[in-house]
N, C-alpha and C positions, 0 to 999 in steps of 0.2 A: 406566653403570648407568641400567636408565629403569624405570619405572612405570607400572601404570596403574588406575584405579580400577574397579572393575566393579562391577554389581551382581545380586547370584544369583537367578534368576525359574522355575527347573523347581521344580518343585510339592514336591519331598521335598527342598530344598536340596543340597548338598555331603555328602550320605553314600553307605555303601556303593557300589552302583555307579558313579554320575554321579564320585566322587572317585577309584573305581579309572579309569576313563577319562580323569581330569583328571591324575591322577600317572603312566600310560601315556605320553600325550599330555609331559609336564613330560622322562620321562627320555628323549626321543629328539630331546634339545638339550646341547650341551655346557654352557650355562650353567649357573651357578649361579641357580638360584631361588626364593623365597621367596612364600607367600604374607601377608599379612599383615589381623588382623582387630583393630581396637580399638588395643590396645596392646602386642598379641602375633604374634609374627613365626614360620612355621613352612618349615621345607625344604618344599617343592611336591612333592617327588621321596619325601616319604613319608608314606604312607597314614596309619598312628599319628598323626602329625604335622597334617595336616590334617583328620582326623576329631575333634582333639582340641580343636579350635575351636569347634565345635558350628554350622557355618554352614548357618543356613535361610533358607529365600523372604524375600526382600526385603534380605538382609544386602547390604551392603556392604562388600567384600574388595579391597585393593591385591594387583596381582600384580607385584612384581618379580623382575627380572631384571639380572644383570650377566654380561658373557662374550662371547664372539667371534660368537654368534648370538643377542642379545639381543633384538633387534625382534624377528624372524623366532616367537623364543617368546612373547615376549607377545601379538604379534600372533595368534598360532595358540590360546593359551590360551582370548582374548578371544569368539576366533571358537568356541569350544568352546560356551564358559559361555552366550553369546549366543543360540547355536543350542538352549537347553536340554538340551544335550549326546543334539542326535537325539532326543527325545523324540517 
């Protein structure tokens, strides 16, 4: 299992779109993973789930991961959220 901290910087934070790209991106890994904000933990792999977080500009979200391609997704998550998911 690994982690890693990230912090959210596109301008409308983790809703609608940017989250459907981020849960895309989450189920094309066998791992299981989680995002987690605060003190609340949500499957990454669902929409409901991670919109119900409420995560905006400047949040702070750990994204884990456990499973056979664990880096590989967090690494790719990282690189998502980083990129302002293409903005």
């Amino acid at each position: 299992m690994i982690s890693k901290e990230v912090v959210i910087s596109n301008q409308v934070g983790l809703h609608a779109r940017p989250a459907t790209f981020f849960i895309q991106k989450a189920n094309e890994y066998k791992a299981s993973i989680w995002v987690e904000k605060d003190d609340r933990r949500v499957n990454a792999k669902s929409l409901l789930g991670v919109l119900s977080l409420g995560i905006v500009k400047g949040t702070a979200i750990t994204i884990i991961a456990d499973g056979s391609d664990e880096e590989e997704a967090v690494a790719a998550l990282s690189a998502l959220i980083a990129s302002d998911f293409a903005e």
